[in-house]
PDB file of N, CA, C and O in Angstrom:
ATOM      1  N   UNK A   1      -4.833  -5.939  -5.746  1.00  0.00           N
ATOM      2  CA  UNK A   1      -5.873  -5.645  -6.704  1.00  0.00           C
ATOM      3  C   UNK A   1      -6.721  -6.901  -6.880  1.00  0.00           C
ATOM      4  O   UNK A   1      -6.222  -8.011  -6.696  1.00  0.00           O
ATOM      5  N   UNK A   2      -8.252  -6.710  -7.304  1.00  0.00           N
ATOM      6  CA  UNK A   2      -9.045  -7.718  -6.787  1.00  0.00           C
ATOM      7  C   UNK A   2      -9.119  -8.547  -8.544  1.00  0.00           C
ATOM      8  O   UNK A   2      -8.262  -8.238  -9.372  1.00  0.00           O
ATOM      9  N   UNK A   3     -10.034  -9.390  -8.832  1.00  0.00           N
ATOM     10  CA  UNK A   3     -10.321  -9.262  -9.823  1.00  0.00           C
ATOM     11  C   UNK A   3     -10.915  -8.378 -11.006  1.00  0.00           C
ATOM     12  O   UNK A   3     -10.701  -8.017 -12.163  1.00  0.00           O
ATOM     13  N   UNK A   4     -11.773  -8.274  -9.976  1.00  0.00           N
ATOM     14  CA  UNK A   4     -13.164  -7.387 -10.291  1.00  0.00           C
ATOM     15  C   UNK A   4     -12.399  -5.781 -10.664  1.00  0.00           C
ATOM     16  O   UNK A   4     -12.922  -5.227 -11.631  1.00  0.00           O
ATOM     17  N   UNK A   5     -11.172  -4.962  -9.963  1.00  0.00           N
ATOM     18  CA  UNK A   5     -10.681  -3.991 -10.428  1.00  0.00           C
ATOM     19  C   UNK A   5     -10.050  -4.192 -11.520  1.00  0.00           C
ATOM     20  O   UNK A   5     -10.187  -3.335 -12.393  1.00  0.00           O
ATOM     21  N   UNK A   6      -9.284  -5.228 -11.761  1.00  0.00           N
ATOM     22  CA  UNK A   6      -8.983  -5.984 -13.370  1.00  0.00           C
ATOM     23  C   UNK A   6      -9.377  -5.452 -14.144  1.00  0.00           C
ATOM     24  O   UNK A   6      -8.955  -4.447 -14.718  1.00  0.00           O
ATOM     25  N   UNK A   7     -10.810  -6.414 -14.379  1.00  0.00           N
ATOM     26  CA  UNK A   7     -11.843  -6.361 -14.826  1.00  0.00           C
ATOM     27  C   UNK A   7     -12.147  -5.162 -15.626  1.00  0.00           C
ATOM     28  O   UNK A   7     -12.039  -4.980 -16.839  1.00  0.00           O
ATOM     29  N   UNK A   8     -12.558  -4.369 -14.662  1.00  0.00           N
ATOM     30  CA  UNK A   8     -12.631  -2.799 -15.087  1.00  0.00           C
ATOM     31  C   UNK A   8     -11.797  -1.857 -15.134  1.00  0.00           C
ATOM     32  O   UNK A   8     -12.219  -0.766 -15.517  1.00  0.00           O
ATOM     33  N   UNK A   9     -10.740  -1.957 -14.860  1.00  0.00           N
ATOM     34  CA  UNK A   9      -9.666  -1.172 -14.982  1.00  0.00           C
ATOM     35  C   UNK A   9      -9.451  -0.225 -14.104  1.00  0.00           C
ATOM     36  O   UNK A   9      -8.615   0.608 -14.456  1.00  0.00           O
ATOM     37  N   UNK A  10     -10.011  -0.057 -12.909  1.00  0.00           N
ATOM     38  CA  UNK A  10     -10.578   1.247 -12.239  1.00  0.00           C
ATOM     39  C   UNK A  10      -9.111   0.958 -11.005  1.00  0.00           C
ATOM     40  O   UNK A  10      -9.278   1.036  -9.788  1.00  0.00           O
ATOM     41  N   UNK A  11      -7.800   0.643 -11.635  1.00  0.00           N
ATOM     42  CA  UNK A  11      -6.638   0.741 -10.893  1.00  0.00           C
ATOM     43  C   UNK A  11      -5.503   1.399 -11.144  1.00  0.00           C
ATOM     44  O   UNK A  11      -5.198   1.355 -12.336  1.00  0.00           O
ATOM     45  N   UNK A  12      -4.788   1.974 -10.483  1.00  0.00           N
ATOM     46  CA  UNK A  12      -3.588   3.090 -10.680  1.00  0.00           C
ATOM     47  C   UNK A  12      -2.456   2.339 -10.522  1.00  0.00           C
ATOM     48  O   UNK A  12      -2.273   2.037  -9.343  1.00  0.00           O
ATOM     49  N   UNK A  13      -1.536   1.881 -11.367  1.00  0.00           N
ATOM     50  CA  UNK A  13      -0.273   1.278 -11.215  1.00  0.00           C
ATOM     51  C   UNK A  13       0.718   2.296 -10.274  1.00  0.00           C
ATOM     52  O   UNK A  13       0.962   3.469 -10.556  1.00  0.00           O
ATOM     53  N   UNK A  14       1.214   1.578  -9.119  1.00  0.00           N
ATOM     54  CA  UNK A  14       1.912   2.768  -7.899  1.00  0.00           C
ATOM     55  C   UNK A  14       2.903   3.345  -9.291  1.00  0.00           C
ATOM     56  O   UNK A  14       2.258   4.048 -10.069  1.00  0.00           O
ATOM     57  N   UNK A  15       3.787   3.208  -9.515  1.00  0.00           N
ATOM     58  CA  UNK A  15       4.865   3.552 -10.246  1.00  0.00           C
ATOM     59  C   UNK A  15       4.150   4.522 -11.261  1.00  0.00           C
ATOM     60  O   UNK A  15       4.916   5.453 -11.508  1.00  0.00           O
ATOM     61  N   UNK A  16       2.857   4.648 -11.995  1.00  0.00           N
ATOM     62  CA  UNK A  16       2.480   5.674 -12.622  1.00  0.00           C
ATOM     63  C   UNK A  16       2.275   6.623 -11.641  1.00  0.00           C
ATOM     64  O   UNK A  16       2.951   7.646 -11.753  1.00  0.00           O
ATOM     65  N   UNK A  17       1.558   6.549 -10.759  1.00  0.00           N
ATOM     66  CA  UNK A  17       1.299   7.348 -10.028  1.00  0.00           C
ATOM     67  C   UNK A  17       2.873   8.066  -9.018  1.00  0.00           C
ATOM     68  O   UNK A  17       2.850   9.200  -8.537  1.00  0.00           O
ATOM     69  N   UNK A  18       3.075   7.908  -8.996  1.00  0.00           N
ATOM     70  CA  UNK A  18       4.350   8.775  -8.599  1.00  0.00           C
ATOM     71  C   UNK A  18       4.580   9.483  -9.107  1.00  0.00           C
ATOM     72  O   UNK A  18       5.057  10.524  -8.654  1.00  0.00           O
ATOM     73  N   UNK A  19       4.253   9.155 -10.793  1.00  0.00           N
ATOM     74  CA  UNK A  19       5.019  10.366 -11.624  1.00  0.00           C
ATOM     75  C   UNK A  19       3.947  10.922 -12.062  1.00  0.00           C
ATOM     76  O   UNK A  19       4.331  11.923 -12.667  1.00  0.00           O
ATOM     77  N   UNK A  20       2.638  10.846 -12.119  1.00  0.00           N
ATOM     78  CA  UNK A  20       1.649  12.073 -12.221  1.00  0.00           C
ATOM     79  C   UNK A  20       1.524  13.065 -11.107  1.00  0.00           C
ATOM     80  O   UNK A  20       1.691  12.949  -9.893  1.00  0.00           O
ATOM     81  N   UNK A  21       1.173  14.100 -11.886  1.00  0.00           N
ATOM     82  CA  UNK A  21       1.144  15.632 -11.110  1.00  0.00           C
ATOM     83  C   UNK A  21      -0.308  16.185 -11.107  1.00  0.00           C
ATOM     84  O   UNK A  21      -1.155  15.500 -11.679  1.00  0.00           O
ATOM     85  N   UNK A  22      -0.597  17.082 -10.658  1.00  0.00           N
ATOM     86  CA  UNK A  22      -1.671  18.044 -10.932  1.00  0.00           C
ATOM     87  C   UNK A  22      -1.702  18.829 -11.791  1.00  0.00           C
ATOM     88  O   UNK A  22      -1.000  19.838 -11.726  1.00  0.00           O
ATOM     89  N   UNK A  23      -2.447  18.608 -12.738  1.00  0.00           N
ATOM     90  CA  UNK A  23      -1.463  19.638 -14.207  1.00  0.00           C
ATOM     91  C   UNK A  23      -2.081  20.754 -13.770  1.00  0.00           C
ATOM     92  O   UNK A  23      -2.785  21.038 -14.739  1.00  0.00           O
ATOM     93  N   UNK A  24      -2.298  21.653 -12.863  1.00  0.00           N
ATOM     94  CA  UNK A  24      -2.777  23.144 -11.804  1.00  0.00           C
ATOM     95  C   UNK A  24      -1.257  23.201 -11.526  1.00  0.00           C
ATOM     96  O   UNK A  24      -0.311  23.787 -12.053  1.00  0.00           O
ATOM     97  N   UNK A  25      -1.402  22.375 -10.509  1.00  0.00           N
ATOM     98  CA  UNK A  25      -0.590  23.119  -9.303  1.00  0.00           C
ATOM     99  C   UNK A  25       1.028  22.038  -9.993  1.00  0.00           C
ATOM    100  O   UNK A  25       2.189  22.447 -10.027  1.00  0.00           O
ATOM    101  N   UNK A  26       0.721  21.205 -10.266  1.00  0.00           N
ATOM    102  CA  UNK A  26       2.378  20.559 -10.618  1.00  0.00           C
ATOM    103  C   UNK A  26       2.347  19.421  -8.981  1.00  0.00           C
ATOM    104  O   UNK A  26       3.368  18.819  -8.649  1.00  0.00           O
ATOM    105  N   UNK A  27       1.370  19.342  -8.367  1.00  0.00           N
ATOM    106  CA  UNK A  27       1.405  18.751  -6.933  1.00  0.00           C
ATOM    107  C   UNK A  27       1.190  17.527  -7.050  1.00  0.00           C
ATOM    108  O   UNK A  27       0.766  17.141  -8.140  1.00  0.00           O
ATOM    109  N   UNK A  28       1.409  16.573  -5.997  1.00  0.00           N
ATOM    110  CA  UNK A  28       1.246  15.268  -6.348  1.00  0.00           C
ATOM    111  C   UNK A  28      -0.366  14.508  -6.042  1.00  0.00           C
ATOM    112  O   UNK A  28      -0.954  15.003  -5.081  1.00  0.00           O
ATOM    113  N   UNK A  29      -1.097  13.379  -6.767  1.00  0.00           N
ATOM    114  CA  UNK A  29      -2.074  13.524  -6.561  1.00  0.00           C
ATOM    115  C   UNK A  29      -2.102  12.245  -5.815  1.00  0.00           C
ATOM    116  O   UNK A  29      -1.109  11.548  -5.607  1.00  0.00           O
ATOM    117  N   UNK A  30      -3.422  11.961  -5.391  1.00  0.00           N
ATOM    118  CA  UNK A  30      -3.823  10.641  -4.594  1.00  0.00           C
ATOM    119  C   UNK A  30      -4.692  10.042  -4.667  1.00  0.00           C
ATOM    120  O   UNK A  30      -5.770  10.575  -4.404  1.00  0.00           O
ATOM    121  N   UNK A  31      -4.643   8.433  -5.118  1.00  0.00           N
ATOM    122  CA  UNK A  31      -5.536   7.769  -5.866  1.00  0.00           C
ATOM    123  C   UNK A  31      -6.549   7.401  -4.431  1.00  0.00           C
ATOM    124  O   UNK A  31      -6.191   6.920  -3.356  1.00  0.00           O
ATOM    125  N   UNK A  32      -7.816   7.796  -4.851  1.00  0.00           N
ATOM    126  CA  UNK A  32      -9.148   7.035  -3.901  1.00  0.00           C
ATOM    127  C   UNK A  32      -9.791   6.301  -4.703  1.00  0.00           C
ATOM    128  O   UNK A  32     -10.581   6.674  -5.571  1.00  0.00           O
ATOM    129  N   UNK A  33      -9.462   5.201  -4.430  1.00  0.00           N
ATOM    130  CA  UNK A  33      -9.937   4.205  -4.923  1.00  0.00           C
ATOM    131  C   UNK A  33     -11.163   3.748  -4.851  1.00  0.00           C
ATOM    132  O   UNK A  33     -11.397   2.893  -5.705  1.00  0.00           O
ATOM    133  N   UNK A  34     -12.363   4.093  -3.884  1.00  0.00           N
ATOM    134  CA  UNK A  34     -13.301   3.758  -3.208  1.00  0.00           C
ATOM    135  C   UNK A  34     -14.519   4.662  -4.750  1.00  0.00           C
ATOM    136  O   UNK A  34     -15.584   4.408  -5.313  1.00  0.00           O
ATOM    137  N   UNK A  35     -13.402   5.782  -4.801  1.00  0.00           N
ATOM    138  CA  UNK A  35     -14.219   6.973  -6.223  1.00  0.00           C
ATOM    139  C   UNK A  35     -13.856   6.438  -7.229  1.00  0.00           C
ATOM    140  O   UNK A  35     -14.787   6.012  -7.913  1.00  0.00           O
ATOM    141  N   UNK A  36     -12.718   6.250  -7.677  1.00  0.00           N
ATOM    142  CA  UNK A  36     -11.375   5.846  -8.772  1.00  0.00           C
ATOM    143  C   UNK A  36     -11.183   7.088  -9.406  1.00  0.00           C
ATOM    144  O   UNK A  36     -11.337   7.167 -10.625  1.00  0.00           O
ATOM    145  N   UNK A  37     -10.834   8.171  -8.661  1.00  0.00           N
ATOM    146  CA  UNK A  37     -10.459   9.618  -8.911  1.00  0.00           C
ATOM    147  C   UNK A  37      -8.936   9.698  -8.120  1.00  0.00           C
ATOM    148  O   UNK A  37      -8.587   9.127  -7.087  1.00  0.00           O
ATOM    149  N   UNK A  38      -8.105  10.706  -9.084  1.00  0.00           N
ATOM    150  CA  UNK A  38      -7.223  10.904  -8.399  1.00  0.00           C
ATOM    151  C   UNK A  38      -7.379  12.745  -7.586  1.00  0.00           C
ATOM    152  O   UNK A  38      -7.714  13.892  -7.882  1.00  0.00           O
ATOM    153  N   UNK A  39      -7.045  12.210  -6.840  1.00  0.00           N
ATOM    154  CA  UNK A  39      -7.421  13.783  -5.912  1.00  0.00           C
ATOM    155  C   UNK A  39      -6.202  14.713  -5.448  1.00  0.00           C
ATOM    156  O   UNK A  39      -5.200  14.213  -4.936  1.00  0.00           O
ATOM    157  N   UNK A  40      -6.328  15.987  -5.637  1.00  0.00           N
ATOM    158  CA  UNK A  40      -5.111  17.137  -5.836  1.00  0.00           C
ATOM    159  C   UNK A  40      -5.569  17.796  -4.849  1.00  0.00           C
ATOM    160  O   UNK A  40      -6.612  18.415  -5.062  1.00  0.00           O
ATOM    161  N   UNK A  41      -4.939  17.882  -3.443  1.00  0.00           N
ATOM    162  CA  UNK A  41      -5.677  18.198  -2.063  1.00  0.00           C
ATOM    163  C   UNK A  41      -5.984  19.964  -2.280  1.00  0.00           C
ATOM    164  O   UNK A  41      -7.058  20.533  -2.085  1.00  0.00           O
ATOM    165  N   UNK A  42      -4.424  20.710  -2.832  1.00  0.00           N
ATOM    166  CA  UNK A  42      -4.040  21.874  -2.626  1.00  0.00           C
ATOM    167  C   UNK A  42      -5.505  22.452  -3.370  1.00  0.00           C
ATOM    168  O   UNK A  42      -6.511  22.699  -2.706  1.00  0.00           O
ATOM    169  N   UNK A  43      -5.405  22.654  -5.203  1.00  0.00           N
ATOM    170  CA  UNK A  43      -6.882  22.833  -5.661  1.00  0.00           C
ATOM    171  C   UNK A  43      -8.249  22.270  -4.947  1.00  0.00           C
ATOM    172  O   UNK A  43      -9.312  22.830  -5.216  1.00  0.00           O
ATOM    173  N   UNK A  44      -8.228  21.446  -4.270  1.00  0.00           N
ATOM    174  CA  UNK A  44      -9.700  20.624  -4.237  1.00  0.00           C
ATOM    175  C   UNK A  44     -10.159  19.966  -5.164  1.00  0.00           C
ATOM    176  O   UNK A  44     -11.381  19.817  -5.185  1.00  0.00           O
ATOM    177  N   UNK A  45      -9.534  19.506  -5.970  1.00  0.00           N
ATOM    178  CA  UNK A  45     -10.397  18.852  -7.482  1.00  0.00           C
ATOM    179  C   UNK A  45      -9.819  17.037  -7.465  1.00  0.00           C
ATOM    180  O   UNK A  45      -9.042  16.342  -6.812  1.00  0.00           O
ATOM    181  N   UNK A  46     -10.381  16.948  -8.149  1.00  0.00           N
ATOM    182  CA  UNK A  46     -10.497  15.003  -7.984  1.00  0.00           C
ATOM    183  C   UNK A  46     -10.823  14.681  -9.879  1.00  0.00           C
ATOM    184  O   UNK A  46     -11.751  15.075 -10.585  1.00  0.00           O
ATOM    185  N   UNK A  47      -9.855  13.987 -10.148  1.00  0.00           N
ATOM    186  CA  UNK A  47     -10.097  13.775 -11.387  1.00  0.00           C
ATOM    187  C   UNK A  47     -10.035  12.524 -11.656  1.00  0.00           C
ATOM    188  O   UNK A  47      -9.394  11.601 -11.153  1.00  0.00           O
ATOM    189  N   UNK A  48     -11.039  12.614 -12.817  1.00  0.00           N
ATOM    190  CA  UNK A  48     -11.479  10.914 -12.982  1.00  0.00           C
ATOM    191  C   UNK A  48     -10.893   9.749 -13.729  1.00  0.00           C
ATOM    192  O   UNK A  48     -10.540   9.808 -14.907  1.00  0.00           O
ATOM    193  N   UNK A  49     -10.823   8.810 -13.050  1.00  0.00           N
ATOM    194  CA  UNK A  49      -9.740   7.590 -13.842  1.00  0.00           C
ATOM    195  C   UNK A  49     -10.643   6.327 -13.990  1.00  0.00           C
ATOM    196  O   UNK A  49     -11.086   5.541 -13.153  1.00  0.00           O
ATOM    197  N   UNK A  50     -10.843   6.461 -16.304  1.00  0.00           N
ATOM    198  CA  UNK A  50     -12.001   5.637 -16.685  1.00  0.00           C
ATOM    199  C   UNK A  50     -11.217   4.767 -17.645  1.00  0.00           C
ATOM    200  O   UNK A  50     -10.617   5.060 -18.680  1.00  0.00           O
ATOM    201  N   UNK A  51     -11.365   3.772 -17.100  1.00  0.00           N
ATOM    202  CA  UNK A  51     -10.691   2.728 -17.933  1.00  0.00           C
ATOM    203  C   UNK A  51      -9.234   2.355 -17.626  1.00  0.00           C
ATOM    204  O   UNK A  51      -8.441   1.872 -18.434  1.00  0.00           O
ATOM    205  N   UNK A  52      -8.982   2.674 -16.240  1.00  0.00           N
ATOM    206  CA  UNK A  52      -7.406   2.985 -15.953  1.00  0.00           C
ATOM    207  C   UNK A  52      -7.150   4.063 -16.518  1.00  0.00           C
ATOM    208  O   UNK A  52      -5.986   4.229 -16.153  1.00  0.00           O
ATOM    209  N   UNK A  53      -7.394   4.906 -17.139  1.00  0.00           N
ATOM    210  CA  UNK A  53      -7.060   5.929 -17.676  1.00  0.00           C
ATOM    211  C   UNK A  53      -6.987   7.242 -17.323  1.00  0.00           C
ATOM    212  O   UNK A  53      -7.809   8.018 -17.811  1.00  0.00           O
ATOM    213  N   UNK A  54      -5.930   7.745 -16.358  1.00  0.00           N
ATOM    214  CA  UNK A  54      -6.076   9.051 -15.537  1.00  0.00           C
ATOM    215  C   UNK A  54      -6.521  10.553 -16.824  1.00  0.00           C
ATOM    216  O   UNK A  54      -5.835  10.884 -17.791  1.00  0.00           O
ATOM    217  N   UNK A  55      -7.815  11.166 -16.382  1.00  0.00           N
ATOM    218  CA  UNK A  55      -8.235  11.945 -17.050  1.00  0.00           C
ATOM    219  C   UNK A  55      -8.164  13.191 -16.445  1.00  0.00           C
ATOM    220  O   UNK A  55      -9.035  13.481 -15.625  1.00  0.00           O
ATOM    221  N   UNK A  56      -6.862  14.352 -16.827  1.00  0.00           N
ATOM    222  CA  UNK A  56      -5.871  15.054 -16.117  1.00  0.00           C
ATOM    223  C   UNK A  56      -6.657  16.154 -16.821  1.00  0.00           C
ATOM    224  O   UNK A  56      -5.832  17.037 -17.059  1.00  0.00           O
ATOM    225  N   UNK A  57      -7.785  16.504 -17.243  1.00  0.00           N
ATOM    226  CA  UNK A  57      -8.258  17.895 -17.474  1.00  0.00           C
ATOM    227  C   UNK A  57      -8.858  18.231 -17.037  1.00  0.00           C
ATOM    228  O   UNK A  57      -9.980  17.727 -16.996  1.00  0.00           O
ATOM    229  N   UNK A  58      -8.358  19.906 -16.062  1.00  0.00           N
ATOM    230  CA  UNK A  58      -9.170  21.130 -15.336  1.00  0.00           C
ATOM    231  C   UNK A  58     -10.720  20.673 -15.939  1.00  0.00           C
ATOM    232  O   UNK A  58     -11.482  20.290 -15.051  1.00  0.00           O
ATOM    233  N   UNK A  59     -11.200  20.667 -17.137  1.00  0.00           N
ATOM    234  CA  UNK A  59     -12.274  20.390 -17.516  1.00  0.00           C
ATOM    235  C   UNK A  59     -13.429  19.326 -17.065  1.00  0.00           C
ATOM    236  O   UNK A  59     -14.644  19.362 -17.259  1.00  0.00           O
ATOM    237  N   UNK A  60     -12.602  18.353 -16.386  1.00  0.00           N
ATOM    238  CA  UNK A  60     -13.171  17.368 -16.258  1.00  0.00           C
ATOM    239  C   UNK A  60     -13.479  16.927 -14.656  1.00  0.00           C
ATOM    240  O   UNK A  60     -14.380  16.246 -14.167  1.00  0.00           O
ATOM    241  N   UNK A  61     -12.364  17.599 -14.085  1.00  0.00           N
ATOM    242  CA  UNK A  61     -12.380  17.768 -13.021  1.00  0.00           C
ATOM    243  C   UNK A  61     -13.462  17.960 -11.923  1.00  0.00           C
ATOM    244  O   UNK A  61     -14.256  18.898 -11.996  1.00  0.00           O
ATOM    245  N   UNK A  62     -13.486  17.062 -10.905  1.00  0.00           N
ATOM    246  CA  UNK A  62     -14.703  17.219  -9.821  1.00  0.00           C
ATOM    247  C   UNK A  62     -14.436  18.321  -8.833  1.00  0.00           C
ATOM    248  O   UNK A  62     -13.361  18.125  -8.265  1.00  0.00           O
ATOM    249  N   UNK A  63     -15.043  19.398  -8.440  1.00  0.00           N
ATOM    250  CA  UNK A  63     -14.528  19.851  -7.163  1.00  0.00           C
ATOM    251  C   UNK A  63     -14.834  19.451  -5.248  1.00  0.00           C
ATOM    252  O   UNK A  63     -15.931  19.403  -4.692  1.00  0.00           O
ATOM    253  N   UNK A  64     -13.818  19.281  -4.785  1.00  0.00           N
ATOM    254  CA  UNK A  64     -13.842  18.468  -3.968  1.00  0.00           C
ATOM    255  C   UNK A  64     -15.323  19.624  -2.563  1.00  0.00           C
ATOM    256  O   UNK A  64     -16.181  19.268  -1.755  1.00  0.00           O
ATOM    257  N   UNK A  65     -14.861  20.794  -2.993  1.00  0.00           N
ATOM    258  CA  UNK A  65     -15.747  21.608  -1.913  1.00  0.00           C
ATOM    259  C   UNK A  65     -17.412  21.776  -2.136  1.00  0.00           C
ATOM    260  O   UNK A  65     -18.156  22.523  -1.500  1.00  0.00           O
ATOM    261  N   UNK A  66     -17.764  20.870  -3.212  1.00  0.00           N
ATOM    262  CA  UNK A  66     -18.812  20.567  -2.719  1.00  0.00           C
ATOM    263  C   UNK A  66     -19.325  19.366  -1.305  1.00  0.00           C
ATOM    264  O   UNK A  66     -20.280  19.619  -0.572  1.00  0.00           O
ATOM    265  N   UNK A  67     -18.441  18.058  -1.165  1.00  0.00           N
ATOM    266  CA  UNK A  67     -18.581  16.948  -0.496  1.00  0.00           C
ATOM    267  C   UNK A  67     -18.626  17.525   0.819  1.00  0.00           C
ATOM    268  O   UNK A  67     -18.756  16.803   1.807  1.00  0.00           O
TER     269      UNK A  67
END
């Protein structure tokens, strides 16, 4: 992790991430860091992580089948 992700927080501690799910499907998700979304392949949706802060609502959610 750089400074600059520090900084902004826009990083997923591995060990949280193991234990977050897709609150859909219960599936495991995958941090892209390049977005700072975690992405749930099975749905298509990518959800956004602001402030370090994984933001796990259908609501908020990006869908991936537009890209």
């Amino acid at each position: 992790m750089t400074e600059k992700d520090e900084e902004r927080g826009e990083d997923i501690d591995p060990k949280l991430l193991e234990l977050l799910v897709c609150p859909l499907t219960k599936g495991p998700l995958r941090f892209d860091r390049e977005r700072c979304e975690l992405v749930s392949e099975k749905p298509r949706l990518a959800y956004p992580v602001r402030g370090g802060v994984p933001i796990l609502l259908p609501s908020e959610a990006r869908s991936l089948d537009n890209d």
